[in-house]
C-alpha positions in Angstrom: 5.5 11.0 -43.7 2.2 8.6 -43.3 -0.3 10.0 -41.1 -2.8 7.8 -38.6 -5.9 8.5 -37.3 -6.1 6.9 -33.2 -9.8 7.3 -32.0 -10.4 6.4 -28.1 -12.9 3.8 -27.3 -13.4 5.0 -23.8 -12.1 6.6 -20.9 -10.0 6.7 -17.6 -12.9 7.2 -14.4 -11.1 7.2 -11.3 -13.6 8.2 -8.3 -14.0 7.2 -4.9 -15.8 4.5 -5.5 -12.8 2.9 -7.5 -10.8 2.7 -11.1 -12.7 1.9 -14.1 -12.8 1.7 -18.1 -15.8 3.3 -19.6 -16.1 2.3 -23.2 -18.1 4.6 -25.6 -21.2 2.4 -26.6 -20.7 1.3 -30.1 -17.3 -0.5 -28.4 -19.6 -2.4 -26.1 -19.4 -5.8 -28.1 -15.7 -5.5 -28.0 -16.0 -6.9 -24.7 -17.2 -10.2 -25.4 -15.3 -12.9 -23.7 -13.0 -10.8 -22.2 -14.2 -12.7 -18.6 -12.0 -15.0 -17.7 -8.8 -13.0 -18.2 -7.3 -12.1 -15.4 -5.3 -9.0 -16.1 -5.5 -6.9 -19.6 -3.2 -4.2 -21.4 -4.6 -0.8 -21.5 -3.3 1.1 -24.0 -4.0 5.2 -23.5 -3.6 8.6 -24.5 -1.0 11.0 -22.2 -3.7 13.8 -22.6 -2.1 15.8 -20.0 1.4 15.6 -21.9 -0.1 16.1 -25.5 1.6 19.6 -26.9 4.3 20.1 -29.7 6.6 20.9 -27.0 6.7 18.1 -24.9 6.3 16.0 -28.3 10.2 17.2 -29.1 11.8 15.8 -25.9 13.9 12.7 -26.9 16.1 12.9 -23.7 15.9 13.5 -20.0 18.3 14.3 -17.4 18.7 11.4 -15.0 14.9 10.8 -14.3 15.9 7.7 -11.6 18.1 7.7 -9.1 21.5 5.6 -9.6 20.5 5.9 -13.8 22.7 7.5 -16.2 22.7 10.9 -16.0 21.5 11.4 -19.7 18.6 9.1 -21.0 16.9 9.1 -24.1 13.2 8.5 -24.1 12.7 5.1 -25.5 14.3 4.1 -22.1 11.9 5.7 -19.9 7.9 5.5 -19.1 8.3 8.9 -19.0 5.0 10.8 -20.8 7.1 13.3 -22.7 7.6 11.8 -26.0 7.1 11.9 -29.8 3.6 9.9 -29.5 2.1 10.1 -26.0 1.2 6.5 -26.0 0.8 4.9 -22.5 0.8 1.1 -21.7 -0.5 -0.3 -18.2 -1.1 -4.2 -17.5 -4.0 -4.0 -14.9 -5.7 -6.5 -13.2 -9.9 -6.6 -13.8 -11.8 -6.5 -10.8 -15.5 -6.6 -12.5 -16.4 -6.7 -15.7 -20.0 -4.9 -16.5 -20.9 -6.0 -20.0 -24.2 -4.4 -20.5 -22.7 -1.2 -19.2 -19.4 -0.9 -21.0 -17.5 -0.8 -17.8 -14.6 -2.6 -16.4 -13.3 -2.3 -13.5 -9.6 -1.7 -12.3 -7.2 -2.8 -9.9 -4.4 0.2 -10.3 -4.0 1.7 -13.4 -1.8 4.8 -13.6 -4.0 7.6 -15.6 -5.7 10.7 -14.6 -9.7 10.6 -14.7 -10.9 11.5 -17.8 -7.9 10.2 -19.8 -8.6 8.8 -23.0 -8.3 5.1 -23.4 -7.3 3.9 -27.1 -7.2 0.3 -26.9 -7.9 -3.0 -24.5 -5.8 -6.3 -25.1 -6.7 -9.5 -23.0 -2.8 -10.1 -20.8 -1.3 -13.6 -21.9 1.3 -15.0 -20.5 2.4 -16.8 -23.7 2.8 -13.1 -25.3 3.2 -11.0 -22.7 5.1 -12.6 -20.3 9.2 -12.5 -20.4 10.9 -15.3 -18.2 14.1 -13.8 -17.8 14.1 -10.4 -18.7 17.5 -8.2 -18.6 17.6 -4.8 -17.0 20.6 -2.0 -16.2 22.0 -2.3 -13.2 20.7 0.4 -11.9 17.1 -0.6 -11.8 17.8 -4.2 -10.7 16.3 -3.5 -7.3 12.6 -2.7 -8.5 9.9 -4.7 -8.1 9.7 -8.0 -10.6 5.8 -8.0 -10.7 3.1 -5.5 -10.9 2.0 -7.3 -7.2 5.0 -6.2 -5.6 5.2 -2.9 -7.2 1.8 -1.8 -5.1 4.3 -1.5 -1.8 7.2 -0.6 -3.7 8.5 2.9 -2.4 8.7 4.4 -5.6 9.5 7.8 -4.3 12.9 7.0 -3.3 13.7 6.1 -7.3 12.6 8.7 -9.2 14.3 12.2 -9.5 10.7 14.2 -9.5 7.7 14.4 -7.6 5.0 12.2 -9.2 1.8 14.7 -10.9 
């Protein structure tokens, strides 16, 4: 079995003054025309869910309401899996070049949580026009906009951490 080494080029800061990427300096230049995009793809590291144990769940019981009561992993967001690889599309607020910071509308990860890589959203490759869903998540939200006042709490089976 091949091996890869992921290194993080940042991390997670969430504080009251708001959500932010910090980039380690020598990723700095990475940012370079990233202005202009209005949204990116954050790709990062479930720290917080990174044992052998939690790496051996392929399964969960019925983590959403009105879902099957047996699902495997791949059809979940859930942070227990093989590789604890998390993806969030997040709108920029302010990007601070000379600092290596970019600030975040919403981005589901702890502070401190590693980030391991930044892609600029595009509609013509990230965007699915008519995506098809189970029935029994039909009723969430169809944008990240509408999933801000969504009452998520009456889907999932499990208090959110």
């Amino acid at each position: 079995m091949n091996e890869y080494q992921v290194r993080p080029i940042g991390t997670i800061q969430n504080g009251k003054d708001g959500i932010f990427i910090k980039l380690f300096p020598e990723y700095v230049p990475g940012l370079e025309a990233l202005d202009g995009f209005s949204h990116i793809n954050v790709l990062w590291w479930f720290s917080n869910c990174d044992n052998p144990a939690d790496r051996c769940i392929f399964q969960a019981e019925q983590p959403y309401k009105n879902a099957p009561a047996v699902m495997g992993v791949f059809a979940t967001r859930s942070p227990l899996r093989p590789n604890p690889i998390a993806l969030t599309a997040s709108e920029i607020i302010k990007i601070d070049a000379d600092q290596g910071v970019i600030q975040l509308d919403y981005i589901d990860a702890d502070n401190g949580t590693p980030v391991l890589d930044i892609k600029p959203y595009t509609p013509s490759l990230d965007r699915v026009e008519t995506p098809r869903v189970p029935e029994w998540c039909r009723s969430w939200p169809n944008s990240i906009e509408a999933s801000a006042n969504f009452p998520w709490d009456q889907v999932f089976n499990f208090e959110a951490v």
